[in-house]
C-alpha positions in Angstrom: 118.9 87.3 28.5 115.7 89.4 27.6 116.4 88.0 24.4 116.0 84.7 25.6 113.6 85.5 28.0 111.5 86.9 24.5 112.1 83.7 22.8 110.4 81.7 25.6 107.3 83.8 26.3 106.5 83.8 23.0 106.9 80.2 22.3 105.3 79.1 25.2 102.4 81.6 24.2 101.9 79.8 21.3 102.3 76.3 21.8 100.2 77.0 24.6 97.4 78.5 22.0 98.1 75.3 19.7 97.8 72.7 23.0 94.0 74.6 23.2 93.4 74.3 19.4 94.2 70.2 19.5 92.0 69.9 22.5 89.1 71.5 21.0 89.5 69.3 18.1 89.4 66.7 20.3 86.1 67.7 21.9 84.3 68.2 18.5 85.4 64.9 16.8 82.1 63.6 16.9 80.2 67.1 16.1 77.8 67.5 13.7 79.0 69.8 10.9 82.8 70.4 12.7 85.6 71.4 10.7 89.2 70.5 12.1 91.5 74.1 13.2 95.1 74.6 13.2 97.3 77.1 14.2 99.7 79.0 12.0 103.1 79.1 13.9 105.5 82.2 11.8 108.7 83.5 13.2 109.2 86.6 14.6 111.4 88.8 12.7 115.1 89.0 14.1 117.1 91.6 15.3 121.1 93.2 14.8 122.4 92.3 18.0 126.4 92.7 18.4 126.7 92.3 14.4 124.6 89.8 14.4 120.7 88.6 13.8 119.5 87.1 16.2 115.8 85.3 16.0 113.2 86.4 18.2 111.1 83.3 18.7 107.3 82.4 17.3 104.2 83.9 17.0 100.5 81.9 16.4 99.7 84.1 13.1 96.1 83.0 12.7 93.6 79.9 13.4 92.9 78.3 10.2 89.6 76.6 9.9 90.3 73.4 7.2 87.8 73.1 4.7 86.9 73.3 1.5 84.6 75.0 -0.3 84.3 72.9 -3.5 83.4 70.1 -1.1 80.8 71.9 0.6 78.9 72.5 -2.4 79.3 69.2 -3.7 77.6 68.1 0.3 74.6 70.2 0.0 73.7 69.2 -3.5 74.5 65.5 -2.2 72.2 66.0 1.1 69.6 67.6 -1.5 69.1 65.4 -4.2 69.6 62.1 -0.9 66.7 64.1 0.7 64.3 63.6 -2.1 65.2 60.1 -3.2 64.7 59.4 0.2 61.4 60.3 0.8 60.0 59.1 -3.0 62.0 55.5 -2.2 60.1 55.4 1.0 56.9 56.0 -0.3 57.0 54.5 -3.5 58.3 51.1 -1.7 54.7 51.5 0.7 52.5 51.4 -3.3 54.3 48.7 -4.3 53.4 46.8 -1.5 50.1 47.3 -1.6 49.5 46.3 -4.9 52.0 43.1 -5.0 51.5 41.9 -1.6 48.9 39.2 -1.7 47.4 40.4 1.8 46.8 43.4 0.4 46.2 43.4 -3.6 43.7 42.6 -5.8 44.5 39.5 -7.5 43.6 37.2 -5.2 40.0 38.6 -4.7 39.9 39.3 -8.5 40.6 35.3 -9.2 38.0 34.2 -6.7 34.7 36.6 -8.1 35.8 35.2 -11.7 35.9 31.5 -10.0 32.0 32.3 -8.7 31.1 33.9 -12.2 32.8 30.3 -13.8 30.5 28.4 -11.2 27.3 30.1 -11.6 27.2 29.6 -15.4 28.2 26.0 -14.4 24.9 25.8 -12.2 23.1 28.9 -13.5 20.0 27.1 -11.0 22.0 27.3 -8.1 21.3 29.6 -4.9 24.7 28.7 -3.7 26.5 29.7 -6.3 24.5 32.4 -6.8 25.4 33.8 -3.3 28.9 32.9 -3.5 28.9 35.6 -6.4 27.5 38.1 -4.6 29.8 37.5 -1.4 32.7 37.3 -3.8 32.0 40.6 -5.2 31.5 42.1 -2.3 35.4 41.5 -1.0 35.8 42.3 -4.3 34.8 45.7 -3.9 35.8 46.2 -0.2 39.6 45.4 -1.2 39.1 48.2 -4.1 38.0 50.7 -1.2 40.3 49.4 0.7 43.2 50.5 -1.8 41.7 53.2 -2.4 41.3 54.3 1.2 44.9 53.4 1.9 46.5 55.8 -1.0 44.3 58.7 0.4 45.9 57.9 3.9 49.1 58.3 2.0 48.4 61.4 0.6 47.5 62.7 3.8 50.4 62.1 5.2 52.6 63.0 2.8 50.4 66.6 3.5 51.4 66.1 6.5 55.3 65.8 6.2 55.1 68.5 3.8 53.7 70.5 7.2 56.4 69.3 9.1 59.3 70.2 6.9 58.3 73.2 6.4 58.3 74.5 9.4 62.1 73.0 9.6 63.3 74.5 6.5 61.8 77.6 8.5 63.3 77.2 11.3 66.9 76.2 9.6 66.5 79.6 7.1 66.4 81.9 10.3 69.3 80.7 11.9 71.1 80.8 8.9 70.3 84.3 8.4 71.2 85.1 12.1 74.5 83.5 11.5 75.0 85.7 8.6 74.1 88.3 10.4 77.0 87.7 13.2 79.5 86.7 10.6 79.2 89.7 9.1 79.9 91.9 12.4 82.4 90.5 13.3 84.3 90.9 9.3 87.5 89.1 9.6 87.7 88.3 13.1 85.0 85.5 12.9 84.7 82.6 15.1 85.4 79.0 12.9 82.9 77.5 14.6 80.2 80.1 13.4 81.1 78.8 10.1 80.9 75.2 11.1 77.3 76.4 12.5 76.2 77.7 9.2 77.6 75.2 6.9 75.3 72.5 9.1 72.2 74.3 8.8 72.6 74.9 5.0 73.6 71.3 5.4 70.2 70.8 6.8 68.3 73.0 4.5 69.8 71.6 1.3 68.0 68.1 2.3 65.0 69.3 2.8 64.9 71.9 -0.2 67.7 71.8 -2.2 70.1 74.3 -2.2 72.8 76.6 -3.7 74.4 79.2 -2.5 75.8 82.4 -3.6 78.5 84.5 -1.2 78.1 88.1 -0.4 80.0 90.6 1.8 81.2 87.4 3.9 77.4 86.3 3.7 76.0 83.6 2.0 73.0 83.6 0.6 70.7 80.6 -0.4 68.5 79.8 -3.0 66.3 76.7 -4.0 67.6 74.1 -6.5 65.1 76.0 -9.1 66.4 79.0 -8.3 64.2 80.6 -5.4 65.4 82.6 -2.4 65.0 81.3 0.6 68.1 83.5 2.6 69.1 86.4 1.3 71.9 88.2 3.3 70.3 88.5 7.1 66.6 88.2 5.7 65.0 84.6 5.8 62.0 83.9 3.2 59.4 81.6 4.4 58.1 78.5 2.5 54.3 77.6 3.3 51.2 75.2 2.8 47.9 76.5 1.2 45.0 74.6 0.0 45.0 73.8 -3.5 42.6 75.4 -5.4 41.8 72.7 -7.9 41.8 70.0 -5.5 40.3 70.4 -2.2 41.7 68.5 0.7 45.1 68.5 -0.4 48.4 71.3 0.0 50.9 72.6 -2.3 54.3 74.5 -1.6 54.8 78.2 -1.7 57.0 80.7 -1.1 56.2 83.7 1.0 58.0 86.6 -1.1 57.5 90.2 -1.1 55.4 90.6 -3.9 53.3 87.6 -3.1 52.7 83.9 -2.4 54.7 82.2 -5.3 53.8 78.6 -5.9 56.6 76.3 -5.9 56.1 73.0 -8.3 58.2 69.5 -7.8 60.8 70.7 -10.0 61.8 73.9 -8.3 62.7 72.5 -5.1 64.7 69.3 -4.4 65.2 67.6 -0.8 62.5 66.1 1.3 60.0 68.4 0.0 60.6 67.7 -3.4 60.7 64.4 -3.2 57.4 64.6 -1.4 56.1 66.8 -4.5 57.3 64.4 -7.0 55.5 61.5 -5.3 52.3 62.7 -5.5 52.9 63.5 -8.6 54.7 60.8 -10.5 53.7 57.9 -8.2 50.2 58.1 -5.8 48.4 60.6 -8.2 48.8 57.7 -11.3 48.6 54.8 -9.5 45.1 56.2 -7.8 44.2 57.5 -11.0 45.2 53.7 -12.7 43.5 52.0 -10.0 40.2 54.1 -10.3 40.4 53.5 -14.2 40.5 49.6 -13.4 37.7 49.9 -11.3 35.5 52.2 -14.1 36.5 50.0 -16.9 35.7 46.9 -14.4 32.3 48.0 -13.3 31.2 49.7 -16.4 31.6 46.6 -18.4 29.9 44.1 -15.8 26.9 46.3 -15.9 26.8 46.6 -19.6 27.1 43.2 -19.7 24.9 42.7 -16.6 21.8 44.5 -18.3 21.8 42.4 -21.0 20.5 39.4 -19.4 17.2 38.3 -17.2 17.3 37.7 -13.4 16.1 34.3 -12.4 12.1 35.7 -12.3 12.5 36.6 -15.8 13.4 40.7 -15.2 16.1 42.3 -17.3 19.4 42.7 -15.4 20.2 46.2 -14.0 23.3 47.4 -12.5 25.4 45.2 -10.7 28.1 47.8 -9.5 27.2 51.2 -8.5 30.4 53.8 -8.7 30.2 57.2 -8.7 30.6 59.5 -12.2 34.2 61.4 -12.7 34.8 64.2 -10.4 34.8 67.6 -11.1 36.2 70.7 -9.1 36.2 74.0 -9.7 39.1 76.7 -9.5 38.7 78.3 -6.3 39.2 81.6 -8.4 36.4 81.1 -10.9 34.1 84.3 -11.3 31.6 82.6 -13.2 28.5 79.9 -12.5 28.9 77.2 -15.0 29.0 74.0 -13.1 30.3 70.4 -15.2 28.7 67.0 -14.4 31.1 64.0 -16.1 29.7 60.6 -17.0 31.6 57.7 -18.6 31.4 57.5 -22.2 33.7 55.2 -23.8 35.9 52.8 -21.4 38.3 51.7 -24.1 39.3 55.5 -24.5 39.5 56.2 -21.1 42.8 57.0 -19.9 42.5 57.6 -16.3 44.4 61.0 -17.2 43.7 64.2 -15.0 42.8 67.2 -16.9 42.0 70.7 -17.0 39.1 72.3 -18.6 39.2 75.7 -19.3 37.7 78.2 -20.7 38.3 81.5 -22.8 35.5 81.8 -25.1 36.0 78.5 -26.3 36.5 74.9 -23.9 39.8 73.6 -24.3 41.0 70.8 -22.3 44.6 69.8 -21.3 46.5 67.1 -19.2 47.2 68.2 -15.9 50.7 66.7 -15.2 51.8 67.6 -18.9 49.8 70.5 -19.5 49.6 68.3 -23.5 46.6 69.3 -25.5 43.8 66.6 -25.3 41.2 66.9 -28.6 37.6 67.3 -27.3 34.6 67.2 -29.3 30.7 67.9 -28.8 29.2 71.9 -27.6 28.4 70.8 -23.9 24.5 70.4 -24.2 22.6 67.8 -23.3 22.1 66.7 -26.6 25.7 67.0 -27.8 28.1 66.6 -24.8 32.0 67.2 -24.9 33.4 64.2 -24.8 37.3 64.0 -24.3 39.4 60.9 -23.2 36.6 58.5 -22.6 34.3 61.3 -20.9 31.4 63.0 -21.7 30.5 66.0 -19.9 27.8 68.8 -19.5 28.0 72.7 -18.9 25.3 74.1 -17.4 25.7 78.1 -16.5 27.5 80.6 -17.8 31.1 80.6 -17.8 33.7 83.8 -16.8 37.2 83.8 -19.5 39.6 82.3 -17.8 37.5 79.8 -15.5 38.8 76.1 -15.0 37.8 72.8 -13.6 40.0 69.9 -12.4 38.4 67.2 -14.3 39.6 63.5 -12.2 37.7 60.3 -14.8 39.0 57.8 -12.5 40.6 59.2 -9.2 39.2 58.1 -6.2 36.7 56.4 -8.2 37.6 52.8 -6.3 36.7 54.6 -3.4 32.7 54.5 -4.1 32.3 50.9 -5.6 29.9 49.0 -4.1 27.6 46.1 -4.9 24.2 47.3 -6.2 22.8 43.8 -6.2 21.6 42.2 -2.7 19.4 39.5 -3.5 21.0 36.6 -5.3 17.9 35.7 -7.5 18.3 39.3 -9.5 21.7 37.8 -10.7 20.8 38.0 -14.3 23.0 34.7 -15.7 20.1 33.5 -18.1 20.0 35.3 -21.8 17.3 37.2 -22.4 15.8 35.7 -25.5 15.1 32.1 -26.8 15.8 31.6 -30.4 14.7 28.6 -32.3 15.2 27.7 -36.0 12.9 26.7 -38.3 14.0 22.9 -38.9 13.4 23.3 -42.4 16.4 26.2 -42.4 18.7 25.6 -45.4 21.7 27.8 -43.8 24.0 27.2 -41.3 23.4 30.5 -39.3 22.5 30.0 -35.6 22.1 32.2 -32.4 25.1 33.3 -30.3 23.8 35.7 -28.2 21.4 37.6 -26.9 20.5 40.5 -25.2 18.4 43.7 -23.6 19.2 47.5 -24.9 16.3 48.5 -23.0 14.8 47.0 -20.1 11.4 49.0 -20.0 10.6 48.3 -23.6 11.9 44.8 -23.5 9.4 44.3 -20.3 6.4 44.0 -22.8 8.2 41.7 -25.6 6.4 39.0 -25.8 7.7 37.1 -29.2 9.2 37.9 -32.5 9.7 35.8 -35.4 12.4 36.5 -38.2 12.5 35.5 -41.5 15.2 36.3 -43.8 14.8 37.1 -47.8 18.1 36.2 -48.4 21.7 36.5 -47.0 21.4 39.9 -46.8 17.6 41.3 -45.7 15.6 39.7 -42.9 11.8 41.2 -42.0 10.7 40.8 -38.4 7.3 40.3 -37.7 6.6 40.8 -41.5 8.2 44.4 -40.2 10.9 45.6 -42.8 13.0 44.1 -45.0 16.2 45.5 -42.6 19.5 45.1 -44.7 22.0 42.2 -42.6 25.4 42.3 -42.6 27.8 39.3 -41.4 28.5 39.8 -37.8 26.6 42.7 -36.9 23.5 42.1 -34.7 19.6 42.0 -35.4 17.6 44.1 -33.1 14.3 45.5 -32.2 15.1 48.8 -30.9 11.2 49.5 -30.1 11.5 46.2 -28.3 14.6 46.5 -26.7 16.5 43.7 -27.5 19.1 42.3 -30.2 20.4 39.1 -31.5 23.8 37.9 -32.6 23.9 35.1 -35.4 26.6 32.8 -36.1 26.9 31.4 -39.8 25.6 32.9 -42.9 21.0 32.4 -43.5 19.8 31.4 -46.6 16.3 32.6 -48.0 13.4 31.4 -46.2 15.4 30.4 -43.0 13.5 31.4 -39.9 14.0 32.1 -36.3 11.0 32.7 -33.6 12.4 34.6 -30.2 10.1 34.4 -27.1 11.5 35.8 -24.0 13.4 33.7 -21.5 10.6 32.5 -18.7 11.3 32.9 -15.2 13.3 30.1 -13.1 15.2 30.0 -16.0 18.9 28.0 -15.5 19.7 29.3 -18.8 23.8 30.7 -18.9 24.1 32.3 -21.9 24.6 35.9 -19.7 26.7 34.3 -16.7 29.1 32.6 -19.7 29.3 36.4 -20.9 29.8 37.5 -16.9 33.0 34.9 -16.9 34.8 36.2 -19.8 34.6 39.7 -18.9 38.3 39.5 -17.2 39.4 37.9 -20.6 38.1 40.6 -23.0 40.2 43.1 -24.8 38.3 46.5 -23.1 40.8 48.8 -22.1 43.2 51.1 -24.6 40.7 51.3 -27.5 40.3 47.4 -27.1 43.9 46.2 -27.2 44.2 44.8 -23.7 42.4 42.9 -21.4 41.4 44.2 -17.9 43.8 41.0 -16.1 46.3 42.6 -18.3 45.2 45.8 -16.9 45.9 44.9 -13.5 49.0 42.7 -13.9 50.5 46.3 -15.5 49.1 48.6 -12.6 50.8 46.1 -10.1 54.2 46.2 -12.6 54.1 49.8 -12.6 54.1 50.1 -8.9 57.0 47.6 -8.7 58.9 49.5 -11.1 58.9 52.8 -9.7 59.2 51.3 -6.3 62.5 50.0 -7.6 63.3 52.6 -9.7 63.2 55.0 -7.3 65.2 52.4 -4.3 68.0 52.1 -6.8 68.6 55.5 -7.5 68.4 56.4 -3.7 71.0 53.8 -3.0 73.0 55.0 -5.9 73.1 58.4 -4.5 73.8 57.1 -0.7 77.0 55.7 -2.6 77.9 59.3 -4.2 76.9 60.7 -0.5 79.2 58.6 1.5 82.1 59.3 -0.8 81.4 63.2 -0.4 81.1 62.5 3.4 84.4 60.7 3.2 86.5 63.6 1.0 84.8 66.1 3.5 86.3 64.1 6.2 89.8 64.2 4.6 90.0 67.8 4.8 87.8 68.4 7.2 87.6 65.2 10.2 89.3 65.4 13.1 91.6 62.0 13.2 92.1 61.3 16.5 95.3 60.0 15.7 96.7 62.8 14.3 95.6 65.3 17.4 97.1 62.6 19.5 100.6 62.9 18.0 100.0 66.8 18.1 98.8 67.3 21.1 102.1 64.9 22.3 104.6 67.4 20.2 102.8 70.6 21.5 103.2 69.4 24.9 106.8 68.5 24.6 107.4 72.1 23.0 105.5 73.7 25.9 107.8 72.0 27.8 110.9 73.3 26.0 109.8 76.7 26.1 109.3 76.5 29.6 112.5 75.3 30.6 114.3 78.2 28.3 112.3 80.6 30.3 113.6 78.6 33.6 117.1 78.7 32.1 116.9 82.8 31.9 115.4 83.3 34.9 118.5 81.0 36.5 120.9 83.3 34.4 119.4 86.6 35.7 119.5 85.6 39.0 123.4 84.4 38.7 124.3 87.4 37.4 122.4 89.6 39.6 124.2 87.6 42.4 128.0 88.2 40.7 126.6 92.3 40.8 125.9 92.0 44.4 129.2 90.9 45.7 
């Protein structure tokens, strides 16, 4: 009967143990992070009784906690690498729609300042037309800002978010390293669900960093995807923001070690943070950059173009756009006083690219995303300026070894284009000089364009008349003879003007110039002013500036959905983790149902075997009395 009595305590012990273990299952089905527990039911080991073993009944050997740990590191590579397609989807989808959304782009602002452009040289006269351009370029211009304005807000707040993760990843890497910290006390009499705790926050961490980890002494310890520590054993390394010392207004990432802040680029972190990184990187910083090149290449050619006409009182043209030159910003850690100013040089060989000019000794100059060489040429003066990717620059100072400069040709340049012209008649649509052939010319050469390389000297022209000595030499004025070759202007430097011929000139043909008279409705500039969006300028004169565009709005689209099908890709590769997780790891309601049902009934059995002793004891302790 103690035997028996045994038998039942000890089953109804543990069944009563395994009834607990189903319930908490139960509670934590819908728990973040919970792993499904079981008991381990084992035999006691029987005893000689009478000749005979006889079994003891059941013990609950341990609480096993189901999971896997192939799976888990599998989930926080998933939750990782989800984390940063996330955020550069997200972001990447808010560009695109800015450039391809017709609220919101350029094209249809660009279409209508080229449809006032075709109408003034169609009524050159006109004071409507004439303010129509002006009006259409100043929406022009505002929708650039505009752009403009809205990357910068999205660059702000992809600061901010950087803020804001940060302090989670914080937050997340001291409770993991408390956890550790417990887990390890307690050695091999930890709690399940401390584990469960731990796995959620590394869980947690991984999609907003990135993450591995690396087991120690019942620990685990957790590094970045590029291989930093952010928990190591019960110590917790904290990530930060600091200003950037080449670009001021914006943060980067580092890592608070030690022996030091250590700077953490896109590609050694993954998760939201990463993603953020890689964003400004490979999407906003290029498609502001692109933007701002458009707008140079834009501007920069209008005016050219611009300044070589005369206004409707007979004034050269001056600058129809104003923008403001490439910036330059110094290292925050420069010991010297040399300080750069940028211009424009060639807009066909600009590429928009950020660099960064240093110096040791010598100026060398490379891309900033790349860190590529980029060939420079000139010695800095005045006289000789480096010029590099469509830029000319000046040193002035003297530079420290090691010193650098973030030089940005074109970012945020869209931000400071405005209209320079506010009176419609100083719209310079006539061509500046009047040419008229001799009618006894025996060539067929003609004039096809005019116009002013330099307004103040051009101010006093008053007339010219050319003669040519043959095919190839022309005098001016009696001036010369100047050699002429097909296609290449005739100017007057000291005048300021030049002159484009059409057709080969025989000997003796001559052309008198006089200078366009004021209330002119001459077109010959505006015609110039209309094609602009048509001429090959950008890429060392391969592609037009509507090209230009139609590729800044592509690119946008393509990383947009570059970016969207790779984060849907990876919610695929997520979900089936999540679901093999599950399937080791899930509680199935089901299952704890029919469990908790046989448990019961088992309590119930060993309950009745203890009733069933107890019933014999007191039978026999009766048969004793009597």
């Amino acid at each position: 009967m103690t035997g028996m009595l045994g038998t039942g305590t000890s089953a109804l012990l543990a069944f009563q143990r395994a009834l607990g273990t189903v319930s908490h299952n139960v509670a934590n089905a819908s728990t973040p992070g919970y792993s499904r527990q079981r008991v381990d039911l084992s035999s006691r080991p029987a005893q000689v009784e009478g000749g005979h073993w006889v079994g003891q009944g059941v013990n609950a050997a341990s609480l096993q906690r189901l999971a896997d740990g192939l799976v888990f590191a599998r989930q926080i590579d998933s939750s990782g690498e989800l984390g940063r397609l996330r955020q550069l989807s997200s972001l990447s989808d808010r560009v695109d729609a800015l450039f391809s959304d017709p609220a919101t782009g350029l094209s249809g602002h660009w279409s209508e300042f080229f449809n006032a452009a075709d109408a003034l040289a169609a009524e050159p006269g006109s004071g409507i037309a004439r303010s129509q351009l002006l009006t259409s370029a100043e929406q022009l211009a505002a929708r650039w800002r505009t752009l403009d304005g809205q990357l910068s807000a999205l660059d702000q707040e992809a600061g901010q978010r950087l803020h804001s993760a940060v302090a989670d990843a914080n937050r997340l890497a001291t409770e993991i390293a408390d956890l550790n910290r417990t887990i390890h006390q307690a050695g091999g009499k930890v709690a399940p669900d401390l584990l469960d705790a731990r796995e959620l926050r590394i869980t947690q961490l991984a999609a907003l960093t990135g993450a591995t980890t690396v087991e120690q002494d019942g620990m685990l310890n957790v590094f970045t995807s590029g291989g930093q520590p952010l928990v190591v054993g019960t110590r917790a390394m904290q990530l930060a923001t600091a200003p950037d010392p080449m670009q001021a207004g914006r943060v980067q990432l580092s890592l608070q070690t030690p022996g030091g802040d250590v700077r953490l680029p896109s590609a050694t972190v993954s998760g939201e943070l990463g993603g953020l990184l890689e964003f400004r990187e490979r999407v906003l910083d290029p498609a502001r950059a692109e933007l701002g090149r458009m707008a140079t290449a834009f501007a920069t050619a209008f005016n050219d173009v611009h300044r070589s006409g005369v206004d409707y009182t007979g004034a050269p043209g001056g600058d129809f756009f104003s923008l403001a030159p490439p910036r330059v910003d110094p290292h925050a850690g420069n010991g010297g006083n040399a300080g750069i100013s940028a211009r424009i040089d060639d807009v066909g060989a600009l590429t928009g690219h950020d660099l960064v000019l240093r110096f040791d000794g010598a100026w060398t100059a490379v891309r900033a995303d790349t860190g590529e060489a980029v060939p420079m040429t000139g010695s800095g003066t005045a006289a000789d300026p480096f010029r590099v990717a469509g830029v000319a620059f000046e040193v002035t100072g003297t530079p420290a070894p090691g010193d650098r400069f973030a030089l940005r040709p074109t970012a945020g340049a869209a931000a400071s284009l405005r209209v320079a012209v506010s009176d419609p008649s100083a719209i310079a649509a006539a061509a500046p000089l009047q040419a008229a052939a001799d009618p006894s010319n025996l060539g067929d050469a003609r004039a096809a364009g005019a116009m002013v390389t330099d307004p103040a000297a051009f101010a006093g022209f008053a007339g010219a008349t050319i003669e040519f000595i043959d095919a190839g030499q022309y005098t001016i004025d009696g001036n010369g003879p100047f050699a002429h070759v097909a296609g290449s202007p005739i100017g007057d430097a000291a005048a300021g003007w030049s002159l484009s011929l059409e057709g080969t000139p025989a000997a003796g043909d001559r052309f008198t110039l006089s200078p366009t008279p004021p209330r002119s409705t001459g077109n010959g500039n505006a015609l110039a002013l209309g094609a602009l969006d048509r001429r090959d300028l950008l890429d060392g004169g391969t592609r037009s500036l509507t090209d230009g565009l139609t590729g800044l709005t592509a690119r946008a689209g393509a990383d947009a959905r570059h970016a969207r099908l790779s984060f849907e890709a990876q919610g695929a590769i997520d979900a089936q983790v999540y679901a093999e997780r599950e399937s080791v790891s899930g509680v199935n309601l089901e299952e704890e149902a029919a469990d908790l049902l046989r448990y019961q009934q088992a309590y119930q059995a060993a309950a009745q075997i203890i009733a069933t002793a107890d019933t014999m004891f007191q039978t026999l302790m009766a048969a004793v009395r009597r």
